[in-house]
Phi, psi and omega in degrees: 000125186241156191311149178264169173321330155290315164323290200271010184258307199297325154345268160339295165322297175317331172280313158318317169289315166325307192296298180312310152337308192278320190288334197288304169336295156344275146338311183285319140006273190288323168308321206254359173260021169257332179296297167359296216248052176017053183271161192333126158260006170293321201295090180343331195263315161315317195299295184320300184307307203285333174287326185280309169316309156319323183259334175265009169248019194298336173275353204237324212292335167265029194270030193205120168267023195306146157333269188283131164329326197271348203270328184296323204278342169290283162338279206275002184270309229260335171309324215288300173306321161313303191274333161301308203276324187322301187306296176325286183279003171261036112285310177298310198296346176288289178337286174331297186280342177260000000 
């Protein structure tokens, strides 16, 4: 007996969301460890990671005012990530089951 097609539809979803979770994390990720690690910001590729972390991270990145800067872009980047993943795969994990 194999799953029926709804089951395996909400599977799926479920799986698509997880993914789309990880990557906007991923991106916020990689924005705060080239900040960390001071990379070029001429660098288009660089540019890109920062803009884009910046727009899923636009509610957060500034809610924290610690003294040093790295501490604001770890803090408020790294909730965003945080809270993408957390949200995410507790959806895919709903999605999933019904």
């Amino acid at each position: 007996m194999g799953m029926s097609p709804r089951y395996r539809n909400g599977n799926q979803a479920g799986r698509v969301i997880a993914v789309v979770a990880d990557i906007m994390a991923l991106i916020i990720g990689l924005w705060i460890l080239m900040y960390l690690l001071d990379a070029n910001r001429a660098n288009d590729f660089v540019q890109f990671i920062h803009d884009a972390a910046r727009w899923l991270a636009g509610w957060s990145y500034d809610l924290f005012t610690f003294d040093e800067a790295w501490a604001r872009v770890v803090a408020g980047y790294g909730l965003a990530a945080v809270v993408y993943l957390f949200v995410g795969h507790a959806i895919a994990g709903r999605v999933s089951r019904h």
